[in-house]
C-alpha positions as CSV (number, residue, x, y, z in Angstrom):
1,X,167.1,170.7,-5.5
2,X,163.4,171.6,-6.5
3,X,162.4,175.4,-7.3
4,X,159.3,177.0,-7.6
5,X,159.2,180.1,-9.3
6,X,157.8,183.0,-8.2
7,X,155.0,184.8,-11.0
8,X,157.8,187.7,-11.5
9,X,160.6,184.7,-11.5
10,X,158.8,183.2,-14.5
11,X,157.6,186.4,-16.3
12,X,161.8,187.3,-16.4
13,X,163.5,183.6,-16.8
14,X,160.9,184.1,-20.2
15,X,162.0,187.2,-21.2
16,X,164.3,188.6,-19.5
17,X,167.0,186.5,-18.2
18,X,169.0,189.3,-16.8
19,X,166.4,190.8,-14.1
20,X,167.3,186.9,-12.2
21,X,170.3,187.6,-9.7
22,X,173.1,185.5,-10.6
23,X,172.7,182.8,-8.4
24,X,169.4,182.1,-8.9
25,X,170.0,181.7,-12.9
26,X,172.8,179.3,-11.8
27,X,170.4,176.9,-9.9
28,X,167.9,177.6,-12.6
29,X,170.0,176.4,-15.0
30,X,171.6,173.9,-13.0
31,X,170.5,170.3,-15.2
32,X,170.1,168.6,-11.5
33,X,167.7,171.0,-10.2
34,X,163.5,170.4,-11.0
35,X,162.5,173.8,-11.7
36,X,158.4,174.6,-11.4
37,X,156.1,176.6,-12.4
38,X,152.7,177.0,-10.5
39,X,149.4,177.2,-12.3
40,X,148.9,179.8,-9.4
41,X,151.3,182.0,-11.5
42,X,149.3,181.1,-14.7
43,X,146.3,182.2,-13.3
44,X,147.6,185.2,-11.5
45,X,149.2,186.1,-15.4
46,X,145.6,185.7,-17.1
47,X,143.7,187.9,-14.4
48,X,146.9,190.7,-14.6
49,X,146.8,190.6,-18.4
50,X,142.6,190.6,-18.7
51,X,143.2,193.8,-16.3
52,X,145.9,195.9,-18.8
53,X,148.1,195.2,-15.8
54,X,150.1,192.8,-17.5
55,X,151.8,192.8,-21.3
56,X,153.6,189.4,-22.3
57,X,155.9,189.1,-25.6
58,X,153.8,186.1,-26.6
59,X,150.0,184.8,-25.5
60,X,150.2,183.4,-22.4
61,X,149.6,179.6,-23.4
62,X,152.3,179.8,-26.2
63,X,155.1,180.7,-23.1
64,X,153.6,177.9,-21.1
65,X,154.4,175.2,-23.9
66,X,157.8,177.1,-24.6
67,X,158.8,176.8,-21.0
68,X,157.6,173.1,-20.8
69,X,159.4,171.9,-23.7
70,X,162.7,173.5,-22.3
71,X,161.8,171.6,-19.2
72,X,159.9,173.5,-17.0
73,X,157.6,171.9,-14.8
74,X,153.8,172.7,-13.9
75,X,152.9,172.6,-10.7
76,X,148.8,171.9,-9.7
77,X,147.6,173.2,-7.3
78,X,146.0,170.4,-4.7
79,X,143.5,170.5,-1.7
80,X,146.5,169.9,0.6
81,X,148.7,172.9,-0.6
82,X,144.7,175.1,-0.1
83,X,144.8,173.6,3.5
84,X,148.6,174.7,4.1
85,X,148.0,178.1,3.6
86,X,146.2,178.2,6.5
87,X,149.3,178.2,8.8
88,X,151.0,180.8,7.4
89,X,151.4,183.9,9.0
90,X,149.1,186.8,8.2
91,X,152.1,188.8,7.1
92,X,150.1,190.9,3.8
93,X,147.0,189.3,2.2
94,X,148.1,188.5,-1.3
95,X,146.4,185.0,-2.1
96,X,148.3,184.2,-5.0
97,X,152.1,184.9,-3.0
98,X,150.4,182.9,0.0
99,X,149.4,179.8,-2.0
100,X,152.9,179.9,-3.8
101,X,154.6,180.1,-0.5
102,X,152.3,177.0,1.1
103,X,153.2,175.1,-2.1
104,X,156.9,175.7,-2.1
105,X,157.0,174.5,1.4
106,X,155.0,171.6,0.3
107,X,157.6,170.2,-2.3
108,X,159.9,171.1,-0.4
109,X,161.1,173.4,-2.8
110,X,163.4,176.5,-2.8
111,X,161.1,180.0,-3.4
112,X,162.6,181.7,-6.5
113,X,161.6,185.6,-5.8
114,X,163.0,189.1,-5.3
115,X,160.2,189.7,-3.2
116,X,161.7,190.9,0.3
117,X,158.4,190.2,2.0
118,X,158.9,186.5,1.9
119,X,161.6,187.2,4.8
120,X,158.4,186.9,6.9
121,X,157.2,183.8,6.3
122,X,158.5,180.3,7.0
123,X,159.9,179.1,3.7
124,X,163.7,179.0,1.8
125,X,164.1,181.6,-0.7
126,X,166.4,181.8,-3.4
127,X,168.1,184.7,-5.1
């Protein structure tokens, strides 16, 4: 199974393991299952931090190589997954949530998030 993770998703599979609901850890942690990361997040993560909005337990491109040498994935973002996001529903206006959502449903890829506003769009969440 492929998951993408949602910017929360990542921030707590980092540092706090125990804010993921149990079956989401178990497909996390699952050796079958590719887990992403979107640069999406990563860029959503620079402008939160740059804003005060945002304090991480390590610079942000230390976590990055951290996660990718326990196997995380990243995830680009290409001109196809941009073109997708125009068929989603205009459910709230959040670009980064809406680009993560057309990308997930590009790789055809479960949607790790707590988030209940992803109930209104077309793609499979996990939690």
């Amino acid at each position: 199974m492929n998951l993408l993770l949602d910017t929360h998703a990542f921030i707590w599979w980092d540092g706090d393991q125990t804010k993921l609901s149990s079956r989401a850890l178990a497909a996390l942690y699952d050796p079958a299952n590719t887990v992403w990361f979107s640069v999406v997040s990563i860029w959503e993560m620079v402008i939160k931090s740059q804003l005060g909005k945002l304090t991480l337990r390590l610079p942000l491109s230390q976590i990055v190589a951290q996660q990718q040498a326990n196997g995380l994935q990243a995830l680009g973002v290409t001109l196809a997954d941009v073109l997708a996001v125009q068929g989603l529903p205009l459910v709230h206006k959040d670009p980064f949530d809406r680009l993560l959502i057309a990308q997930a449903n590009m790789e055809a890829a479960e949607f790790v998030t707590t988030d209940p506003i992803f109930a209104h769009y077309p793609v499979r969440v996990l939690w």
